[in-house]
C-alpha positions as CSV (number, residue, x, y, z in Angstrom):
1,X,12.4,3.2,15.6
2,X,16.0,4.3,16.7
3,X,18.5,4.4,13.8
4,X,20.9,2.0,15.6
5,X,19.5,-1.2,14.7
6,X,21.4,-2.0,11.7
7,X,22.1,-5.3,9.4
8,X,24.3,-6.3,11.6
9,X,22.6,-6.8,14.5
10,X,19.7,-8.2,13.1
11,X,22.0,-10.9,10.8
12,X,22.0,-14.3,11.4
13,X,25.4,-15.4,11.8
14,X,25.9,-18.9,11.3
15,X,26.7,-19.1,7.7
16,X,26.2,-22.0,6.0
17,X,27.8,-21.1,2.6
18,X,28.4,-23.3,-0.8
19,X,31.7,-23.9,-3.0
20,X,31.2,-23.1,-6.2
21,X,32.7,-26.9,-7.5
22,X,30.5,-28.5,-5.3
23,X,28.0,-30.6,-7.2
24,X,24.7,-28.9,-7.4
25,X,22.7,-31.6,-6.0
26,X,24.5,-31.8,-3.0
27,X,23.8,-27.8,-2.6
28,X,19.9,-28.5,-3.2
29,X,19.9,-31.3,-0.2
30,X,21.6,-29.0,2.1
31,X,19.5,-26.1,1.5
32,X,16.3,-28.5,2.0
33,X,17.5,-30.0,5.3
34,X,18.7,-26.6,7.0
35,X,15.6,-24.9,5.3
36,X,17.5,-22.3,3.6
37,X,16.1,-19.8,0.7
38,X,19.6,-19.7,-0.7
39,X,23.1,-20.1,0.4
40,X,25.9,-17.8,-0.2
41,X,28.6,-19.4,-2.5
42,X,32.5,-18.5,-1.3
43,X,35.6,-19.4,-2.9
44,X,38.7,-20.9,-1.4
45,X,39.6,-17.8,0.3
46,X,36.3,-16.6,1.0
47,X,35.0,-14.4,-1.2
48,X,31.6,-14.0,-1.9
49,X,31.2,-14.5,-5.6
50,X,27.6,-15.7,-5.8
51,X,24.3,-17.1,-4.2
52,X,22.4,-20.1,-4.5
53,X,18.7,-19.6,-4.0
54,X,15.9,-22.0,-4.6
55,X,15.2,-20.3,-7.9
56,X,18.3,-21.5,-9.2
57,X,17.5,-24.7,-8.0
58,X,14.2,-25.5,-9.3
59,X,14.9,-26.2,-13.0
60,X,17.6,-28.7,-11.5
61,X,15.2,-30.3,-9.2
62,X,12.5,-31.2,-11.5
63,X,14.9,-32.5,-13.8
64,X,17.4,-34.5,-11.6
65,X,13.8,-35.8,-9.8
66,X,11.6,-36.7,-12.8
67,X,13.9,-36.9,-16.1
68,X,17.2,-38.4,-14.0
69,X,19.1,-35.9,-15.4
70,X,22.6,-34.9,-13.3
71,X,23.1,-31.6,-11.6
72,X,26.5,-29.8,-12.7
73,X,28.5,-27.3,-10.6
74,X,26.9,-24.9,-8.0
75,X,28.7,-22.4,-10.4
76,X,27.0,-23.0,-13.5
77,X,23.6,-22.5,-11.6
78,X,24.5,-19.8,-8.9
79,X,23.7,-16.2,-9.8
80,X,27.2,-14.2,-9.7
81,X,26.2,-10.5,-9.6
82,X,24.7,-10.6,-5.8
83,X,23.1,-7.6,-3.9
84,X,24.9,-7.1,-0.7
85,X,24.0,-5.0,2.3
86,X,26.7,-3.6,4.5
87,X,27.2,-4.0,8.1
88,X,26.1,-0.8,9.2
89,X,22.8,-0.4,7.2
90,X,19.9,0.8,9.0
91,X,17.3,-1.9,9.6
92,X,14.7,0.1,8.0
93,X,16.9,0.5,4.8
94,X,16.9,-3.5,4.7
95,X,13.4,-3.2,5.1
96,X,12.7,-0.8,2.2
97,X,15.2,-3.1,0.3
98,X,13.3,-6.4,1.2
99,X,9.7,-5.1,0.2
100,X,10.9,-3.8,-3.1
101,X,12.5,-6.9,-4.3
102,X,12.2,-10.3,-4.8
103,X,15.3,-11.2,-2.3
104,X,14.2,-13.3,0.4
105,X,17.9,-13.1,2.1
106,X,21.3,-11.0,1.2
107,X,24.6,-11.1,2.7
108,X,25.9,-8.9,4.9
109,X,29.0,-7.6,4.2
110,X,32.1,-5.6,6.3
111,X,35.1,-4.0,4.7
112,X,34.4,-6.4,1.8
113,X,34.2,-9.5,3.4
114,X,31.1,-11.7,4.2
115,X,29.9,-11.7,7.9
116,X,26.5,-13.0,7.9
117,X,23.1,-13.0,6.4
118,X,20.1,-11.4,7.0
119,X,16.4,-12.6,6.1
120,X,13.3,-11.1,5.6
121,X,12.3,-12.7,9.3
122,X,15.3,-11.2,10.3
123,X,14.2,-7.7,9.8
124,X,10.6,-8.7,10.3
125,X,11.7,-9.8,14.0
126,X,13.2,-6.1,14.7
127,X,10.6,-4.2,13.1
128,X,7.7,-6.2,15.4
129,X,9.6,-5.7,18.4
130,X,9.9,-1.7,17.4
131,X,6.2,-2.3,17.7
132,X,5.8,-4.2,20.6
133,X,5.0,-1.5,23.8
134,X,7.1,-1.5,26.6
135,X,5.5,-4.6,28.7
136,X,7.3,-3.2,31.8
137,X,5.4,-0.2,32.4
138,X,2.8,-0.5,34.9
């Protein structure tokens, strides 16, 4: 596979991203209806200063859902230390990354600033198309 697919041109790049005051309930329904692993949370200015993944969320769930309990903040749930990949990672780095971890998604960052997100399917998609012989050839 040539070096020069990289994270950035495998990312998905329409974000949806949380606010960390946002209630966390609300941050649960919208990663349900897009069918979203986890959302990036950003603050005013657009930092990255966390991510929301369904792990976070399932303690919240089966409490709001079976014991009425109420949510809280996305920021007393999201997990703040995030593993990032840059823009110019090779794919097959993110792949290496992806099998030896539990991350189902990370952001994808450039000169510190978030720029999209890229997903195990994602890198699944340019690995399988690595693979895929040239159908053109007679």
């Amino acid at each position: 596979m040539k070096e020069s697919k990289t994270a950035k041109k495998a990312m998905s790049r329409g974000l949806v991203t949380l606010s960390p005051d946002m209630d966390v309930l609300e941050a649960l329904r919208i990663l349900v209806e897009q069918r979203l692993s986890g959302a990036p949370v950003v603050d005013q200015i657009g930092n990255l200063i966390g991510m929301l993944t369904e792990r976070d969320c399932m303690q919240i769930a089966l409490g709001a859902g079976y014991h009425s309990e109420d949510g809280g903040r996305v920021e007393n749930f999201m997990t703040p230390s995030v593993v990032t990949v840059d823009a110019d990672t090779p794919i097959t780095e993110v792949a290496e990354l992806f099998a030896t971890s539990h991350f189902r998604r990370l952001p994808v960052m450039e000169q510190g600033r978030l720029i999209g997100i890229i997903s195990r399917r994602d890198v699944l998609k340019q690995l399988e198309a690595a693979w895929q012989p040239d159908r053109h050839r007679i």
